[in-house]
C-alpha positions in Angstrom: -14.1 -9.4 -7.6 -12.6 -9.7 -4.0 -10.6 -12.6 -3.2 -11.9 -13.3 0.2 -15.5 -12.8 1.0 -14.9 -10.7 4.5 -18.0 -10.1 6.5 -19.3 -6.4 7.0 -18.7 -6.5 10.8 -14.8 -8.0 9.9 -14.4 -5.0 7.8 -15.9 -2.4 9.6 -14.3 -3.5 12.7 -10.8 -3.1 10.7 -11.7 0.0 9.7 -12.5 1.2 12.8 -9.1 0.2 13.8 -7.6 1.9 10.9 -9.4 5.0 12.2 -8.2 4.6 16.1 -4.9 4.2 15.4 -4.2 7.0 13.1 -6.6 9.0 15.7 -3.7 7.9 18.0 -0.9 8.3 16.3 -1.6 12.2 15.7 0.6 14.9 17.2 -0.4 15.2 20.8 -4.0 13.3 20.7 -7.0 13.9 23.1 -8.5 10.9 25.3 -5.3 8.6 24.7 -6.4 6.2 27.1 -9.8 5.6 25.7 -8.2 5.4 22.2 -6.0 2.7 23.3 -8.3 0.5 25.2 -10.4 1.2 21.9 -7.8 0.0 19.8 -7.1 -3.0 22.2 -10.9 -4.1 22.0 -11.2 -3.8 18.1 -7.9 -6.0 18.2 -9.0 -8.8 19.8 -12.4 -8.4 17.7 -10.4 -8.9 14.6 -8.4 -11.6 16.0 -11.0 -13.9 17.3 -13.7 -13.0 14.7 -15.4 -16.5 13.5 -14.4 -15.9 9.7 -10.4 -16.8 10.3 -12.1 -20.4 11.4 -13.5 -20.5 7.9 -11.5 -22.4 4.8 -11.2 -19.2 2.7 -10.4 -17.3 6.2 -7.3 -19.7 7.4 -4.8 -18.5 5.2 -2.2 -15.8 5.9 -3.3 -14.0 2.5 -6.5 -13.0 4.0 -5.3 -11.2 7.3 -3.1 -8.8 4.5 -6.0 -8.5 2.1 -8.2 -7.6 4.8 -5.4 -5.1 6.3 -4.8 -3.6 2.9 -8.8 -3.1 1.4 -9.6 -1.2 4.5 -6.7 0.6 5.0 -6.4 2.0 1.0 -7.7 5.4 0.8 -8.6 6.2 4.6 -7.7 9.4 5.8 -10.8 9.7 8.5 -9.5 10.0 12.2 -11.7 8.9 14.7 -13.2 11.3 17.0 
């Protein structure tokens, strides 16, 4: 059972930053500047997303858990 219960639009927004970056940080990307203002928007989604103003959402141990369930077995890159 997961520790924290994220909601879908927290978790697909950090995968979709999972996606952009690595989309970025390939050898000589396309449309850099789209994937950064891309990756800028998702950022401050994540940051400001209601759920850290939760109880189970104020702890430093959710940020990494969310981080690390999305990021575990992604190898996508965002076109």
């Amino acid at each position: 059972m997961d520790r924290f219960p994220f909601p879908d639009d927290l978790i697909r927004a950090q995968q979709q930053w999972h996606d952009t970056y690595r989309a970025l940080a390939a050898p000589r990307p396309r449309r850099t500047t789209e994937l950064r203002r891309r990756l800028l928007h998702l950022s401050v989604e994540i940051h400001w997303h209601p759920f850290w103003d939760t109880p189970p959402g104020r702890t430093p141990a959710a940020r990494v858990e969310l981080r690390q369930r999305t990021a575990a077995g992604r190898t996508r890159v965002a076109a």
